[in-house]
C-alpha positions as CSV (number, residue, x, y, z in Angstrom):
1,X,92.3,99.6,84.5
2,X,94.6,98.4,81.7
3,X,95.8,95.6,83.8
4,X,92.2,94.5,84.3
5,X,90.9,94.6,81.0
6,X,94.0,92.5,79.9
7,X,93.7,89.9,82.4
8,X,90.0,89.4,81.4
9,X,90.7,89.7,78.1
10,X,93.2,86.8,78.7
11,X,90.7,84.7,80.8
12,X,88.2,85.3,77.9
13,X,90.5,83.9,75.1
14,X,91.9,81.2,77.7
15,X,88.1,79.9,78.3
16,X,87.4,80.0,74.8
17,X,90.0,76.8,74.6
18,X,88.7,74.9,76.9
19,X,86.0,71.9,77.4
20,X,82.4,72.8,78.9
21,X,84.0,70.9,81.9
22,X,86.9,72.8,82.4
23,X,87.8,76.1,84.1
24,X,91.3,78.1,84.3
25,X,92.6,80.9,85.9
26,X,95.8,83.3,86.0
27,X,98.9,81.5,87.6
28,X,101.1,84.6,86.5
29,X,100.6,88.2,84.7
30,X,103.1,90.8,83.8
31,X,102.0,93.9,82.1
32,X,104.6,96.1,80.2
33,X,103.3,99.9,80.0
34,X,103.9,102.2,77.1
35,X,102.1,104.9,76.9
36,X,100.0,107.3,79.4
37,X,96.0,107.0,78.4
38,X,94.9,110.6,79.4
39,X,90.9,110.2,78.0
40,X,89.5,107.8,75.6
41,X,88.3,104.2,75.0
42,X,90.1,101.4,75.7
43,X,90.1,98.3,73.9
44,X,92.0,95.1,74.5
45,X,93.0,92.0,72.6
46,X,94.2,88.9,73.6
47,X,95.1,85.6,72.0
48,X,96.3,82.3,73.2
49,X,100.0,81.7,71.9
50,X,100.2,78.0,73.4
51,X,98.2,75.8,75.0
52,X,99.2,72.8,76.8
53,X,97.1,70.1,78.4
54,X,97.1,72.3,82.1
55,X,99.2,75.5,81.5
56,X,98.9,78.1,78.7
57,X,100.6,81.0,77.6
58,X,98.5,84.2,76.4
59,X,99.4,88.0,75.3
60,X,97.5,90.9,74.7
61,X,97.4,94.0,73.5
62,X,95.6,97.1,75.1
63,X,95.0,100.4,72.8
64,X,93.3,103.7,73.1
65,X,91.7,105.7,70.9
66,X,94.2,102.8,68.1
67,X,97.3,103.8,70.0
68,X,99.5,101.1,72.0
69,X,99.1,102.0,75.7
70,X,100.3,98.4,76.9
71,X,101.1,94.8,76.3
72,X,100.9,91.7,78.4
73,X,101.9,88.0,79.2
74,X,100.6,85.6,81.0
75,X,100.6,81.9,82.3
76,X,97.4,80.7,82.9
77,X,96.2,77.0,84.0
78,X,93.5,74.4,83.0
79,X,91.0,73.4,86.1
80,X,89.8,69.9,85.5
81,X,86.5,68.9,86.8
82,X,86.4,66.9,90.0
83,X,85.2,63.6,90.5
C-alpha cells in the first residue's frame, strides 16, 4: 500500500509540472522501508526535486499516524503530445 500511495503521490506532484498537453509516467521507483505500519492513517508527500525537459526526479515521504514508515525515489518522464 505504501508503495502505491508514493508512486501516485509522485505522479500527482510530477503532473502538477507539466503543460495541459503533456502527460508522464514512472520510468523507475525505489522505495526504502523504515518502519512496520501495524494500524493507522497513512499519508504521503511528494515533491519534485528536478525537472528536466523529458525526465524528472521526485521523492516522497510516507508517514503514519506522523511517524516515518518509508521514503521513495523516482525517475519519471514527460509524454509530449503527438502530432
Amino acid at each position: 500500500m505504501a508503495y502505491g500511495l508514493a508512486d501516485s503521490a509522485m505522479a500527482h506532484a510530477m503532473l502538477s509540472t507539466c503543460e495541459p498537453d503533456q502527460n508522464s509516467s514512472t520510468l523507475e521507483c525505489k522505495m526504502q522501508y523504515l518502519s512496520a505500519m501495524t494500524k493507522g492513517v497513512m499519508e504521503c508527500e511528494a515533491w519534485v526535486v528536478k525537472r528536466g525537459r523529458s525526465i524528472a526526479f521526485l521523492e516522497a515521504k510516507v508517514t503514519c499516524e506522523n511517524k516515518l514508515i518509508a521514503t521513495s525515489t523516482a525517475t519519471f518522464t514527460v509524454l509530449q503530445p503527438r502530432g
